[in-house]
DOMILUM-212593 format. One record per atom (N, C-alpha, C, CB): residue in one letter; atom name; x, y, z. Coordinates in steps of 0.1 Angstrom, whole numbers, always signed. Each point is the difference from the previous one (the first is absolute). Glycine has a CB too. Layout:
# residues N
@res->A	atom->CA	u->X	v->Y	w->Z
...
***
This chain:
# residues 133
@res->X	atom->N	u->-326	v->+1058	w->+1584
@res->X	atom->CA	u->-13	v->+6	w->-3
@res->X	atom->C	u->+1	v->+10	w->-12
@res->X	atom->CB	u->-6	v->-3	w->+25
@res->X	atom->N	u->-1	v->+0	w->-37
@res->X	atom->CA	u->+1	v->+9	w->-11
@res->X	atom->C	u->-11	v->+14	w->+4
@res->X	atom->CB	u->+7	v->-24	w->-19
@res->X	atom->N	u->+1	v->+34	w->+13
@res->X	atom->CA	u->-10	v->+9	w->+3
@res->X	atom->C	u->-13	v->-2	w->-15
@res->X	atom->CB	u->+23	v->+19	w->+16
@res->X	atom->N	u->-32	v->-6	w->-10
@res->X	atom->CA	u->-11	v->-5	w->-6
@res->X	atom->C	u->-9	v->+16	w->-7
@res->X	atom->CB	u->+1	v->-26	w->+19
@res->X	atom->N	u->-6	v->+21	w->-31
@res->X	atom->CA	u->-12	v->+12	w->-2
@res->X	atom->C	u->-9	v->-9	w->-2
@res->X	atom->CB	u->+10	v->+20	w->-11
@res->X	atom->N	u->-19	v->-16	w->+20
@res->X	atom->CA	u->-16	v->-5	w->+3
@res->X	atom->C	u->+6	v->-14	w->+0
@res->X	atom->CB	u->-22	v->+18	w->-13
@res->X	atom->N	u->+17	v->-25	w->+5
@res->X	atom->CA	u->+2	v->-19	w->+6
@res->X	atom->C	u->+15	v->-3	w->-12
@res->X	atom->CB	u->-36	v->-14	w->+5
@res->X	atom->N	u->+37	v->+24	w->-12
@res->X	atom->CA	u->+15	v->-6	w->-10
@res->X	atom->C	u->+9	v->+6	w->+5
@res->X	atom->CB	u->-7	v->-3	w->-21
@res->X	atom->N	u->+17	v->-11	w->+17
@res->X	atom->CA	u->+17	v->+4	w->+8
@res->X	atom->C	u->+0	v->+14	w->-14
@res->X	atom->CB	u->+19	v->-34	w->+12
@res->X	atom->N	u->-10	v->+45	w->-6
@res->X	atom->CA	u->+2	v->+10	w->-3
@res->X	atom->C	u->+12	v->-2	w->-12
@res->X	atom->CB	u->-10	v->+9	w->+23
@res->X	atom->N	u->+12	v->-3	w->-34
@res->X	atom->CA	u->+9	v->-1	w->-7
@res->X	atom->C	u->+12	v->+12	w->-2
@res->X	atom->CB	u->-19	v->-16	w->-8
@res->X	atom->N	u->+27	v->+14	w->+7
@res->X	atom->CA	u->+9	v->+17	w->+2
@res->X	atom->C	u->+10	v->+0	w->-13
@res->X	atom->CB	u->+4	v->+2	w->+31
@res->X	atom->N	u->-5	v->+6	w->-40
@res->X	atom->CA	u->+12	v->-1	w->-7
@res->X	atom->C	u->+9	v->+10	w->+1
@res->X	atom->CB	u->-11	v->-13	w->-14
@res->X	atom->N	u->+25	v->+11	w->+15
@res->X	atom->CA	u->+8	v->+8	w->+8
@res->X	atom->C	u->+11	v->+3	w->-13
@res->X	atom->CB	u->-6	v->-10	w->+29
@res->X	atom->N	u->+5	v->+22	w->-29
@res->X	atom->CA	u->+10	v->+3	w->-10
@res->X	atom->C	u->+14	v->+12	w->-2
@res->X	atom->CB	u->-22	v->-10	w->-6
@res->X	atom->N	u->+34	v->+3	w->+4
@res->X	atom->CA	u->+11	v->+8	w->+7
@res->X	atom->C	u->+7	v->-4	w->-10
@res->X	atom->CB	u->-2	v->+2	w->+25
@res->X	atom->N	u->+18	v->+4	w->-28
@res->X	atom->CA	u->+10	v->-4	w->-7
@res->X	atom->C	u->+10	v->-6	w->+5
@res->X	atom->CB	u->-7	v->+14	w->-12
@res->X	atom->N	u->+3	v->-11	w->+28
@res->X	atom->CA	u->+10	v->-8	w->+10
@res->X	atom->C	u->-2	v->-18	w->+5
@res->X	atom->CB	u->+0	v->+27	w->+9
@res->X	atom->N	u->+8	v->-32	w->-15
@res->X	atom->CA	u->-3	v->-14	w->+8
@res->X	atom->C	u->+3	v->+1	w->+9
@res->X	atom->CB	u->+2	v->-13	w->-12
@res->X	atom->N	u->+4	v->+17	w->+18
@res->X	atom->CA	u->+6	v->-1	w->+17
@res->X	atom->C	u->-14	v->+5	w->+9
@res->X	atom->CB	u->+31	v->+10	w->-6
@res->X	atom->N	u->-36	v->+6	w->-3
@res->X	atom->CA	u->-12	v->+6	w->+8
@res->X	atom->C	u->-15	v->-7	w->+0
@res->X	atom->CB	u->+12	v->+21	w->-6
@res->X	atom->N	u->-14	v->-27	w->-8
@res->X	atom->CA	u->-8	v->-7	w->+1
@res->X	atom->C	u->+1	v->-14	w->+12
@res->X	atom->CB	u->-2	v->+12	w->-25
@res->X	atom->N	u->+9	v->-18	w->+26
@res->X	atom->CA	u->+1	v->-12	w->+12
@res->X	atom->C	u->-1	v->+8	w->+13
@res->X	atom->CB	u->+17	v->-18	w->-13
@res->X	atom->N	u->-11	v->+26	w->+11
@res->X	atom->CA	u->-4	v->+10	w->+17
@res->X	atom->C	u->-13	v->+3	w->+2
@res->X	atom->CB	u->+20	v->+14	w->+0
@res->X	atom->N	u->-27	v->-9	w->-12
@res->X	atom->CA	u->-12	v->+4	w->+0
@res->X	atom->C	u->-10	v->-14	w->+3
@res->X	atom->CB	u->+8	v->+22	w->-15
@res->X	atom->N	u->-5	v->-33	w->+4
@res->X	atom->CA	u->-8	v->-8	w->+4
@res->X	atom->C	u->+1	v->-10	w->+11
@res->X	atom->CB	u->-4	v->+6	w->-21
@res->X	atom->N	u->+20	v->-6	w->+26
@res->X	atom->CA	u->-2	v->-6	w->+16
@res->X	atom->C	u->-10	v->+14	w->+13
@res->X	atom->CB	u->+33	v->-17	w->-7
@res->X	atom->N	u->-35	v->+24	w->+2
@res->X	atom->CA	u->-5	v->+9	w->+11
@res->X	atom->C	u->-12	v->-1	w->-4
@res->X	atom->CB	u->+16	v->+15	w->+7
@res->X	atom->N	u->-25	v->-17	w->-19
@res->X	atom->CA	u->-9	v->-6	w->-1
@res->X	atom->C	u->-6	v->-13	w->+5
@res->X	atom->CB	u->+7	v->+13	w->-14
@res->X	atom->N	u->+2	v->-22	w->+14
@res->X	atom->CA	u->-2	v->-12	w->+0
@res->X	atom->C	u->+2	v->-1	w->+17
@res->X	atom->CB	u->+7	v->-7	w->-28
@res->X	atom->N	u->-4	v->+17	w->+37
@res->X	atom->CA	u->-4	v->+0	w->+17
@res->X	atom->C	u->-10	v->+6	w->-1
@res->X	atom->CB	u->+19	v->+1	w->+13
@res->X	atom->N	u->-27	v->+4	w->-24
@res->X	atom->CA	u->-14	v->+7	w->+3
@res->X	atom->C	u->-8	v->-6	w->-1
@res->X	atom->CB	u->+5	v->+15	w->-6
@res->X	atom->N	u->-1	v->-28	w->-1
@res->X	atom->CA	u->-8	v->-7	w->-1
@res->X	atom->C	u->-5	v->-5	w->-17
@res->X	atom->CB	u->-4	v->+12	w->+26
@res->X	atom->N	u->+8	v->-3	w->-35
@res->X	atom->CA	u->-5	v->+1	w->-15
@res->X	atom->C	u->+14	v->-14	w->-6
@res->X	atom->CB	u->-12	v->+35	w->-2
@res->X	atom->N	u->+2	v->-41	w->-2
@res->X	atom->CA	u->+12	v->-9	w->-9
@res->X	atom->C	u->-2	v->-2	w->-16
@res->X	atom->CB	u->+2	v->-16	w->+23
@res->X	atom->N	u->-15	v->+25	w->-28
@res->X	atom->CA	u->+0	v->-6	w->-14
@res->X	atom->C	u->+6	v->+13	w->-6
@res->X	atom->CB	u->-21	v->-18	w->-1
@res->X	atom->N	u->+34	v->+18	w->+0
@res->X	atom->CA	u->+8	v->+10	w->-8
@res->X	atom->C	u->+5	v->+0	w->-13
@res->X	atom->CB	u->+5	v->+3	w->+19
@res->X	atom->N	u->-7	v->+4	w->-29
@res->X	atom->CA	u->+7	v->-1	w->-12
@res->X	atom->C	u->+9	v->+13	w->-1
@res->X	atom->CB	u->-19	v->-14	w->-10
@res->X	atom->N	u->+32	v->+13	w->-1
@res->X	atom->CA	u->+3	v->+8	w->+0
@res->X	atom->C	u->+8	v->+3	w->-14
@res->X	atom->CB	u->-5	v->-1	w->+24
@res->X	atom->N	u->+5	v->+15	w->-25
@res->X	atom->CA	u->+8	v->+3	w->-12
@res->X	atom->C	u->+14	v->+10	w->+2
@res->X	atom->CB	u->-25	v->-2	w->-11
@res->X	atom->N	u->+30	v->+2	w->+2
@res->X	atom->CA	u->+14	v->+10	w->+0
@res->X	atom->C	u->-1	v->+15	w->-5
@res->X	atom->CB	u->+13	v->-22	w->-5
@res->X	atom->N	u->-25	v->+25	w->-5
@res->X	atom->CA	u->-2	v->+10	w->-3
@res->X	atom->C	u->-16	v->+0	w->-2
@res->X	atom->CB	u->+25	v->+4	w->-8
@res->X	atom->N	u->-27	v->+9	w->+2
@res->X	atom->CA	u->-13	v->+2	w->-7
@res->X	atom->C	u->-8	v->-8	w->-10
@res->X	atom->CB	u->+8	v->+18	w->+4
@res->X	atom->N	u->+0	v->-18	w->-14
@res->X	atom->CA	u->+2	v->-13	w->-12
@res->X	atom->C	u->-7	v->-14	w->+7
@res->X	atom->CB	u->+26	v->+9	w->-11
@res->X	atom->N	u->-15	v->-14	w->+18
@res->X	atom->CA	u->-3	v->-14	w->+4
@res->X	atom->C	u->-13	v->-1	w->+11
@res->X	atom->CB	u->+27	v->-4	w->-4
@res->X	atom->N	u->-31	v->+18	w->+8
@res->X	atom->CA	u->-12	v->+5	w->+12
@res->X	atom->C	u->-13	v->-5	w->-10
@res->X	atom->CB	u->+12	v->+28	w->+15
@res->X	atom->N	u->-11	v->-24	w->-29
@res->X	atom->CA	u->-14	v->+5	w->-9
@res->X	atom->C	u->+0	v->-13	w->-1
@res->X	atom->CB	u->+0	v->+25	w->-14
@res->X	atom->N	u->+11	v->-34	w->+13
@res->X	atom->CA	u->-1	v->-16	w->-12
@res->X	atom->C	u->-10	v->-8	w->+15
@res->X	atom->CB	u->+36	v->-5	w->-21
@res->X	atom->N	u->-28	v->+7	w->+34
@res->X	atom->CA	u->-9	v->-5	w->+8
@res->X	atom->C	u->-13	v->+2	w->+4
@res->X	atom->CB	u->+17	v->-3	w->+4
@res->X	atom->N	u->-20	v->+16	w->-7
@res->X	atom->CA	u->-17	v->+7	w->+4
@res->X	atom->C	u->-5	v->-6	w->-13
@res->X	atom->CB	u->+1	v->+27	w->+15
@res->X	atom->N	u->+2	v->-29	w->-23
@res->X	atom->CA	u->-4	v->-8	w->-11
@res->X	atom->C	u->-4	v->-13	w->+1
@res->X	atom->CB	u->+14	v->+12	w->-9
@res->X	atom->N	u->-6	v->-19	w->+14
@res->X	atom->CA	u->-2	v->-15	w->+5
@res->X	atom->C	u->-13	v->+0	w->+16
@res->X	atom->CB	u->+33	v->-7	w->-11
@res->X	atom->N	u->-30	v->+12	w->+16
@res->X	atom->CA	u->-6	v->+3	w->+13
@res->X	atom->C	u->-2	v->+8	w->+11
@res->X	atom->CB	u->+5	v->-13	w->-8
@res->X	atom->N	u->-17	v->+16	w->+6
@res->X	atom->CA	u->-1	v->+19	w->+8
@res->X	atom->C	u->+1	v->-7	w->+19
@res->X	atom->CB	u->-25	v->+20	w->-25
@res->X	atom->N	u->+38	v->-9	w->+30
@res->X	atom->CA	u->+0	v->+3	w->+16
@res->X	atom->C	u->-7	v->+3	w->+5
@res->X	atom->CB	u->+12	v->+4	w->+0
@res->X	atom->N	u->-13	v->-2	w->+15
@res->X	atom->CA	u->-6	v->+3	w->+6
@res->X	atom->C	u->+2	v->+15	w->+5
@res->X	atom->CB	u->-3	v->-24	w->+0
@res->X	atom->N	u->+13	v->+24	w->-1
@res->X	atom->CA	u->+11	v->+10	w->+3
@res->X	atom->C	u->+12	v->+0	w->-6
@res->X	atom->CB	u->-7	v->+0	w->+19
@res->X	atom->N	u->+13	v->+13	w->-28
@res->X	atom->CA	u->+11	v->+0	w->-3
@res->X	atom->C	u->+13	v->+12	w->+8
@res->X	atom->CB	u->-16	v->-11	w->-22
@res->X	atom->N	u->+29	v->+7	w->+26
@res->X	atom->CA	u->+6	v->+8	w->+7
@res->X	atom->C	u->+12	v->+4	w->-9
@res->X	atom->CB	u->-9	v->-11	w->+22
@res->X	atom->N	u->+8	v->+24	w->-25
@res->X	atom->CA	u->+8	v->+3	w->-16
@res->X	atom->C	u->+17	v->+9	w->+6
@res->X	atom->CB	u->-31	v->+5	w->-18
@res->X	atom->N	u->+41	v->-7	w->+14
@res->X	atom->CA	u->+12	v->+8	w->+3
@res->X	atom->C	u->+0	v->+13	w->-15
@res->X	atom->CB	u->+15	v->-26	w->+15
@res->X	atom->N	u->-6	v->+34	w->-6
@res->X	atom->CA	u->-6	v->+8	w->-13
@res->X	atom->C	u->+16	v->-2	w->-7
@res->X	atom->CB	u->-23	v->+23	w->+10
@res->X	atom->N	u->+34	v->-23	w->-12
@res->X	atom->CA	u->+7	v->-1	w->-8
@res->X	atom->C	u->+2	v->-11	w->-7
@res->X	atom->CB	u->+6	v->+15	w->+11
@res->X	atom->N	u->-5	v->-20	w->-24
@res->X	atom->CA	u->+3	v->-13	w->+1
@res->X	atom->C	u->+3	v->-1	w->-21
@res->X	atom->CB	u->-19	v->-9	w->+31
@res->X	atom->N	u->+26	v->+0	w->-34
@res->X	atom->CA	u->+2	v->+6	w->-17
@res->X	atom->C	u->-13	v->-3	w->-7
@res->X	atom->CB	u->+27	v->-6	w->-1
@res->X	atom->N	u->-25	v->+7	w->-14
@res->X	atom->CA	u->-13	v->-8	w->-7
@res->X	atom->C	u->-11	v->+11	w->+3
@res->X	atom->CB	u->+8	v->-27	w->+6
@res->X	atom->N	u->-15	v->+26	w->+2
@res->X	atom->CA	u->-10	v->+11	w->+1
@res->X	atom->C	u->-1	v->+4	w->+18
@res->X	atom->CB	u->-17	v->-11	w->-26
@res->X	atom->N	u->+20	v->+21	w->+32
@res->X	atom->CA	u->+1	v->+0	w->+14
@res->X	atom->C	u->-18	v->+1	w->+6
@res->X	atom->CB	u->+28	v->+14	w->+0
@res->X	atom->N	u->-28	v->-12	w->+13
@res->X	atom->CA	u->-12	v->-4	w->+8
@res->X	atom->C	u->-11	v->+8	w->-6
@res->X	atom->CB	u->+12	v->-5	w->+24
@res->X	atom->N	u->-6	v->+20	w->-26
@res->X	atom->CA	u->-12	v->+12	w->-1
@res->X	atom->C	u->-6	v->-3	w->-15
@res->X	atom->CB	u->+13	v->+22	w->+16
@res->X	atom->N	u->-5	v->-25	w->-26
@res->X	atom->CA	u->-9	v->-5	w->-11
@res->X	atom->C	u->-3	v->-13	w->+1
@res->X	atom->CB	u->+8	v->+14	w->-12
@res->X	atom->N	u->-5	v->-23	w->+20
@res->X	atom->CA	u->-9	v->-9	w->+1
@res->X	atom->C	u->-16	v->-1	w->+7
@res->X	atom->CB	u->+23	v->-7	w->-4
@res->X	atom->N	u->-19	v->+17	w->+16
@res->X	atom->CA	u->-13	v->+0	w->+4
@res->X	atom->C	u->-6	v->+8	w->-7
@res->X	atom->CB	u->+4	v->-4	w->+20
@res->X	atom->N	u->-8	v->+16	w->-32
@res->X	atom->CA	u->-2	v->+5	w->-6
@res->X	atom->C	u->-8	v->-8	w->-9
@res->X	atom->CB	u->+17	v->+14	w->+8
@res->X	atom->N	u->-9	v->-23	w->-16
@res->X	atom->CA	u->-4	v->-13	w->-6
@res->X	atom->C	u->-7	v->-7	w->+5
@res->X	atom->CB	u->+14	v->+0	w->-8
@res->X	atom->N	u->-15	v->-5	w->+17
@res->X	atom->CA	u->-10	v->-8	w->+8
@res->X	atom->C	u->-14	v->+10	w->+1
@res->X	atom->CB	u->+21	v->-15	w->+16
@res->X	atom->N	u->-18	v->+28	w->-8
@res->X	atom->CA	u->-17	v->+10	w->-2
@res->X	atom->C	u->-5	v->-1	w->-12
@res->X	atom->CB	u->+6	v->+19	w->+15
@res->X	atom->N	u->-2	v->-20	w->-22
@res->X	atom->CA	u->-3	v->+4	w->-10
@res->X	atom->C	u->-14	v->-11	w->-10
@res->X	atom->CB	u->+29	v->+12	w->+4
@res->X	atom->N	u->-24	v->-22	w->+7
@res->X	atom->CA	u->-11	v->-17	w->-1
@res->X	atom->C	u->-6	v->-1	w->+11
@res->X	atom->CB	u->+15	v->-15	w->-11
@res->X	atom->N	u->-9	v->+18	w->+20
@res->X	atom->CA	u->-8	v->-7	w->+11
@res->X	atom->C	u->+8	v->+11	w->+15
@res->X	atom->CB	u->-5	v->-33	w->-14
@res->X	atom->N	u->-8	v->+37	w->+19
@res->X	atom->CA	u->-1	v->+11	w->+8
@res->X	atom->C	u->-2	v->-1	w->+13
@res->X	atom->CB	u->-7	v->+8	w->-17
@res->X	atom->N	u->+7	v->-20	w->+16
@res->X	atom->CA	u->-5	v->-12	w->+16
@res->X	atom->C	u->+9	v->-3	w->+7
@res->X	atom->CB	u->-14	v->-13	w->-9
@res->X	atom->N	u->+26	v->+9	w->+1
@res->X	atom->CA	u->+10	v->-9	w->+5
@res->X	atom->C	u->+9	v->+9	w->+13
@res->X	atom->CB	u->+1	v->-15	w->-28
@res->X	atom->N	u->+1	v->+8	w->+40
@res->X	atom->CA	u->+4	v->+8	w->+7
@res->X	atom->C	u->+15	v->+0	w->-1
@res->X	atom->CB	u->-20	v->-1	w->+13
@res->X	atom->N	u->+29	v->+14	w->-12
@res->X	atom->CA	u->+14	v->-3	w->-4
@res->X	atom->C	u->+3	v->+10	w->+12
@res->X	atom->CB	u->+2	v->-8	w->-30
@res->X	atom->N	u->+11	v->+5	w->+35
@res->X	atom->CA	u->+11	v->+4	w->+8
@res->X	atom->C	u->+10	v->+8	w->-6
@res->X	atom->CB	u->-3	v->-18	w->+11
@res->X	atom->N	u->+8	v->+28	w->-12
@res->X	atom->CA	u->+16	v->+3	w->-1
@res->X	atom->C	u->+7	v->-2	w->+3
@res->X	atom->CB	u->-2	v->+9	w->-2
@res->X	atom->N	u->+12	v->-16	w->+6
@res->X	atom->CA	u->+14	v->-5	w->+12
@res->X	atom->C	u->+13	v->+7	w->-4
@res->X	atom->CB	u->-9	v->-25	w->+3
@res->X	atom->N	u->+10	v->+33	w->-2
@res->X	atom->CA	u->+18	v->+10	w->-3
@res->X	atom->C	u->+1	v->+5	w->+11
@res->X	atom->CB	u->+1	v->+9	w->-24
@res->X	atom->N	u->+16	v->-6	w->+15
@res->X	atom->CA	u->+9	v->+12	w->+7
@res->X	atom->C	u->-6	v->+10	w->-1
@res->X	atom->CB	u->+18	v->-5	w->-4
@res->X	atom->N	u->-28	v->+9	w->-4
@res->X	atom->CA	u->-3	v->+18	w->-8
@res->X	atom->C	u->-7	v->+1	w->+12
@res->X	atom->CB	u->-5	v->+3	w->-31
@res->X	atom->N	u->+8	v->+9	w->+43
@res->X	atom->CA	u->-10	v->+7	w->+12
@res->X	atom->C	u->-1	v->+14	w->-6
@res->X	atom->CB	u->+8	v->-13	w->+22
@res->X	atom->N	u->-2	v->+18	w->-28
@res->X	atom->CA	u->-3	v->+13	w->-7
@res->X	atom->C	u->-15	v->+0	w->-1
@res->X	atom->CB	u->+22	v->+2	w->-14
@res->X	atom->N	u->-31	v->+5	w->+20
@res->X	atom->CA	u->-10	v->+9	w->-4
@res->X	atom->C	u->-6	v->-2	w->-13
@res->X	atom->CB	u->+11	v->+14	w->+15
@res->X	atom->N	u->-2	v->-10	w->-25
@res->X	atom->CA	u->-7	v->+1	w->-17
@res->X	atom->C	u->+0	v->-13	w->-6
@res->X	atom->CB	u->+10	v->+21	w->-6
@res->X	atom->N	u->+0	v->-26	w->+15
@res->X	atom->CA	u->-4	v->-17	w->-7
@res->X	atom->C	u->-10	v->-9	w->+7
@res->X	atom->CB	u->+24	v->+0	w->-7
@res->X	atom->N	u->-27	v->+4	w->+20
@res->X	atom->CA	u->-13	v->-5	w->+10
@res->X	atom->C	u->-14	v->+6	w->-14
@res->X	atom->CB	u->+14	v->+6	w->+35
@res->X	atom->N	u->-12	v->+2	w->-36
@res->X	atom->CA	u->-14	v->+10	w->-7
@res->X	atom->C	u->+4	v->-2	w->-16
@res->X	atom->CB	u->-3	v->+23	w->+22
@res->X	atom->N	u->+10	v->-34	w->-29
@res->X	atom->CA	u->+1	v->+0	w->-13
@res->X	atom->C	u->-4	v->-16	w->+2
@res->X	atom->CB	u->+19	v->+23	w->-9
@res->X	atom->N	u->-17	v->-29	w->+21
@res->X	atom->CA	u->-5	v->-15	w->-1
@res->X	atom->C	u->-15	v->+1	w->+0
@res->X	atom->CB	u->+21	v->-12	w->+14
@res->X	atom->N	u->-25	v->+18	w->-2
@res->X	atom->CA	u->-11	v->+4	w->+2
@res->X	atom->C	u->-10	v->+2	w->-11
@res->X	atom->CB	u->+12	v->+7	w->+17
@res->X	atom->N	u->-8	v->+3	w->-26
@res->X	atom->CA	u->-2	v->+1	w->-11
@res->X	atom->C	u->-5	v->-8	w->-12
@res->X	atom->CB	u->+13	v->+11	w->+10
@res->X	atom->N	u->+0	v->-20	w->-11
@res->X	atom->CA	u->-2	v->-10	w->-7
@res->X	atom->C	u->-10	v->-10	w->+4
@res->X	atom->CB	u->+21	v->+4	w->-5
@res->X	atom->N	u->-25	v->-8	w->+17
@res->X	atom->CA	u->-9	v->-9	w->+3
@res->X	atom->C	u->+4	v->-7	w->+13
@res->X	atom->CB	u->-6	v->-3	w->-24
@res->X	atom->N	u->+15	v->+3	w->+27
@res->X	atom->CA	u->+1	v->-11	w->+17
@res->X	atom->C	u->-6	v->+5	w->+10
@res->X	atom->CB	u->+20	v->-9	w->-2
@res->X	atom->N	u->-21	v->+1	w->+9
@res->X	atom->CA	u->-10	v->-1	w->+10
@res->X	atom->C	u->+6	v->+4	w->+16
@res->X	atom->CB	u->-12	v->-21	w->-18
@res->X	atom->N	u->+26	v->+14	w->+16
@res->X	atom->CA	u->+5	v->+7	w->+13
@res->X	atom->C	u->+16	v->-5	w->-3
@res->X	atom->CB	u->-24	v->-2	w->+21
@res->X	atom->N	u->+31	v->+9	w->-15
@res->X	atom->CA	u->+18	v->+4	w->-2
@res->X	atom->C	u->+7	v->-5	w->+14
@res->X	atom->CB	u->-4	v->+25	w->-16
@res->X	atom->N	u->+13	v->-28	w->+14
@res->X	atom->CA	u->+11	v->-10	w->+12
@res->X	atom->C	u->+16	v->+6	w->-6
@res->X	atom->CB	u->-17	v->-30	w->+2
@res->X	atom->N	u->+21	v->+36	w->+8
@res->X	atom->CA	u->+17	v->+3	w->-3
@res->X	atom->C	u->+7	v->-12	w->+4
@res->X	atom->CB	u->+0	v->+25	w->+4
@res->X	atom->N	u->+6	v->-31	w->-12
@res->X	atom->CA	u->+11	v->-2	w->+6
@res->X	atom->C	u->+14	v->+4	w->+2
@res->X	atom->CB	u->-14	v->-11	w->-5
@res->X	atom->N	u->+21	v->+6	w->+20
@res->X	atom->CA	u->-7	v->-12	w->+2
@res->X	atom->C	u->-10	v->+1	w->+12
@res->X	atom->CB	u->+20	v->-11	w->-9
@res->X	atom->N	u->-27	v->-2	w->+12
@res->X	atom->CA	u->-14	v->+2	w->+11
@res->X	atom->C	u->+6	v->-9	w->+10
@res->X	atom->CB	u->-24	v->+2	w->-16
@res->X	atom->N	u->+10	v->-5	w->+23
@res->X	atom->CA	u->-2	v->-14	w->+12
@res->X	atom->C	u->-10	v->-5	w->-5
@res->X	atom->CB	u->+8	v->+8	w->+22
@res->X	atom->N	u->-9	v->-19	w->-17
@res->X	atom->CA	u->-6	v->-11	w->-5
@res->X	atom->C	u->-17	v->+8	w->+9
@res->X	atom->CB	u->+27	v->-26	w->-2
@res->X	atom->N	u->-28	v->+32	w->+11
@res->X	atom->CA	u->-7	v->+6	w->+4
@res->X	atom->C	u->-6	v->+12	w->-4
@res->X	atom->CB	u->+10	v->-12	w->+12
@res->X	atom->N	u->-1	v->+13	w->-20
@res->X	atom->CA	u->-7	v->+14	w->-12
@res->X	atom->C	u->-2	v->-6	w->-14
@res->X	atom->CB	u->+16	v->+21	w->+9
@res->X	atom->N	u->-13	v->-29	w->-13
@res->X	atom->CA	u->-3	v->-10	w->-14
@res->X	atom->C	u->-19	v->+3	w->+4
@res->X	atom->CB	u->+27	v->-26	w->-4
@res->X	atom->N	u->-25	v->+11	w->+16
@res->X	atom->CA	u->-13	v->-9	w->+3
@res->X	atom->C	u->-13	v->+13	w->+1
@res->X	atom->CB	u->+17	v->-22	w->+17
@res->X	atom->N	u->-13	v->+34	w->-9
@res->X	atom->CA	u->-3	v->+11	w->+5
@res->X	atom->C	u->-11	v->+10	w->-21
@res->X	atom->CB	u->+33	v->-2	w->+30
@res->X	atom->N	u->-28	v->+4	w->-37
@res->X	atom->CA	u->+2	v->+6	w->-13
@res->X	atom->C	u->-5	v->-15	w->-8
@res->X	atom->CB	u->+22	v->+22	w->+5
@res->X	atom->N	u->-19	v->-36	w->+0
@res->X	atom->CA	u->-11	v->-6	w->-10
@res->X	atom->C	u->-13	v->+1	w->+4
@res->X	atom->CB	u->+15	v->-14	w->-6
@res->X	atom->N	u->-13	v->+11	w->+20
@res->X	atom->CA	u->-17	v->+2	w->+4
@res->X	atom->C	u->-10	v->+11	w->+0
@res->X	atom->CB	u->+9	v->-13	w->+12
@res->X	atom->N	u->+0	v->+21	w->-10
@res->X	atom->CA	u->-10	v->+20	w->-6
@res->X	atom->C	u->-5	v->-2	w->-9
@res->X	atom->CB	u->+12	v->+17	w->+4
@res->X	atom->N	u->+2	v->-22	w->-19
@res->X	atom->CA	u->-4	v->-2	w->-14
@res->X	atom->C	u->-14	v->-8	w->-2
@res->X	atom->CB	u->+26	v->+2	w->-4
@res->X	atom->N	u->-27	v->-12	w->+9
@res->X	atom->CA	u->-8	v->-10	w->-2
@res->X	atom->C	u->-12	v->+6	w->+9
@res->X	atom->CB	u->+18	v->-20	w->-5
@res->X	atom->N	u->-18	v->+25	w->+10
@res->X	atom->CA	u->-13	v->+5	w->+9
@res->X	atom->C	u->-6	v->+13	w->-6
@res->X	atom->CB	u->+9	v->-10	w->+24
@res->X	atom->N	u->+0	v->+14	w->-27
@res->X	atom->CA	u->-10	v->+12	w->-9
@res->X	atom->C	u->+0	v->-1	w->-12
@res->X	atom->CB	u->+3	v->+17	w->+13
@res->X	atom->N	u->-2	v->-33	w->-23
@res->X	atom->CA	u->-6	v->-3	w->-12
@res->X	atom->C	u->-12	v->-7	w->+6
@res->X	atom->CB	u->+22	v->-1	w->-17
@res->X	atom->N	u->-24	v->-9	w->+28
@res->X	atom->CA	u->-9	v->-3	w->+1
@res->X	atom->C	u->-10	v->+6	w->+3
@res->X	atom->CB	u->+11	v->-11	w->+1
@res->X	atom->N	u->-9	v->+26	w->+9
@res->X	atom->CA	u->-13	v->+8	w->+1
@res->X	atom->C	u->-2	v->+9	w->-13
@res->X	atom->CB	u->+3	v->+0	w->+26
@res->X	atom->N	u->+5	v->+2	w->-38
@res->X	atom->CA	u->+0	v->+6	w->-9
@res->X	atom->C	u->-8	v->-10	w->-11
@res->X	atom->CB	u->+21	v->+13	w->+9
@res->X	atom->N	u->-21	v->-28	w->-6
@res->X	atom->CA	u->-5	v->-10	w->-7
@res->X	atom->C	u->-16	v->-1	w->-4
@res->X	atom->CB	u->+19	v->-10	w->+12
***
C-alpha cells in the first residue's frame, strides 16, 4: 500500500551523504508505506533533482560535503516556501534546532529514531502544511 497525498502516491526525496543511512532511512520508509523515493548525496545533487522533479516532501541531513542541509534548505526557501522539509541529524543542541528552524524546515528528527517517531514527525509535518494549505 503506497502512502498517499489526497489521491497521489506521495513523493519523498531523501537526502544524506550516508549510503548506508539513506537505505535505513528508506527501508523505514518503505514499512510506512512511502515507496516513491529519490535521493541525493548532498545539496548539489538535492537542487539538480528539485530541478528535474519537485517532492512531496523532502527529508534533509544536515552535514554532508558540496553544500550541507542548512544551505540547502535555505536555497530551496528562497523558491519555494511550500515544500515541506524535515531535518534528520545528530545536531540536538538547542541552537541548531532554532537555526534549522530558522532556515525553513518544518519539523526536526535526531538521530537516531524509531520507525515510530519517523512515521510520528512525517505526519505532524504533513498535517500542518495541509491545514497551513
Amino acid at each position: 500500500m503506497a502512502a498517499t497525498v489526497g489521491d497521489a502516491i506521495m513523493k519523498i526525496l531523501l537526502v544524506d551523504e550516508s549510503w548506508t543511512i539513506r537505505n535505513m532511512q528508506k527501508n523505514t520508509l518503505r514499512t510506512l508505506g512511502y515507496e516513491d523515493i529519490d535521493e541525493a548525496a548532498d545539496g548539489l545533487e538535492a537542487l539538480s533533482a528539485l530541478s528535474r522533479e519537485k517532492p512531496d516532501l523532502m527529508l534533509v541531513d544536515w552535514h554532508m560535503p558540496n553544500m550541507d542541509g542548512i544551505t540547502l534548505i535555505r536555497k530551496v526557501r528562497e523558491t519555494d516556501k511550500a515544500l515541506p522539509i524535515i531535518m534528520v541529524t545528530t545536531e540536538a543542541e538547542k541552537s541548531r534546532v532554532m537555526e534549522a528552524v530558522k532556515a525553513g524546515v518544518n519539523n526536526y528528527v535526531v538521530k537516531p529514531f524509531t520507525a515510530e517517531t519517523f512515521a510520528a514527525k512525517i505526519r505532524q509535518t504533513l498535517g500542518k502544511v495541509a491545514v497551513s494549505a
